[in-house]
C-alpha positions, 0 to 999 in steps of 0.5 A: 929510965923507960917508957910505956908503950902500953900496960904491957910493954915499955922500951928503953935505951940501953940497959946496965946489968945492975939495973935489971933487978929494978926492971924487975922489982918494977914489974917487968918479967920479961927482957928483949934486947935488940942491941947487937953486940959490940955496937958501941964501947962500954956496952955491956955483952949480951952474955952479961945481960943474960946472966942478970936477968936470970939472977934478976929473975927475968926471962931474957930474949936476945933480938939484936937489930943493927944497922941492916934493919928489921929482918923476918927472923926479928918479927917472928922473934918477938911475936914469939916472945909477945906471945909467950911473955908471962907480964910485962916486957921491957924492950931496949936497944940504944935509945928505944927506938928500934925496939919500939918499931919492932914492937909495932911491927909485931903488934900488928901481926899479932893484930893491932890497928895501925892507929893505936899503934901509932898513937901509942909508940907518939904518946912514948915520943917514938915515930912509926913511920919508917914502919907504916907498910909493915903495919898495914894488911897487904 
């Protein structure tokens, strides 16, 4: 269902709204999707995935992340969200992998070294290297 970055952070492919309750039972108290709207067919809107994370109980943030790439805004969003998370936070997009770059990118800005990035996004079987120059101090 999802995989651990660290003890608080883990990402997935795309979720169900029925499936937050479980995310939440599993300790998860925050929720990021990074999947835009209407990417594919069948997938549930983000105004759906809102109203079950809030009767899940969760706290849920919207950073959609499409085929244009990882923005400043996004960056900026999920340090917030990082910064902010009272728990765990479970990060989802259509296979994880977009998510798990923008958790590394974030991770790096709030201070994280490259390597145990890196380390942790291989051990989860996500590859950095489309992010290496953004996790490195310029």
């Amino acid at each position: 269902m999802y995989r651990r970055l660290d003890d608080s952070m883990g990402v997935a492919g795309q979720l169900m709204p029925d499936e937050l309750q479980a995310i939440a039972d599993a300790g998860y108290r925050t929720v990021i999707n990074n999947r835009p709207d209407g990417e594919e067919a069948g997938q549930p809107s983000t105004e759906e995935m809102a109203l079950a994370a809030k009767a899940a109980g969760l706290d849920y943030h919207a950073i959609p992340m499409g085929q244009a790439g990882m923005t400043e805004a996004m960056i900026d969003g999920t340090v917030k969200v990082l910064r902010r998370a009272d728990g765990p936070v479970l990060a989802f997009c259509r296979s994880g992998t977009r998510s798990t770059l923008l958790w590394a990118v974030a991770r790096a800005r709030l201070g994280d070294a490259p390597a145990t990035l890196f380390e942790r996004a291989g051990g989860a079987g996500y590859d950095l290297t489309p992010v290496r120059s953004l996790l490195t101090p310029e």
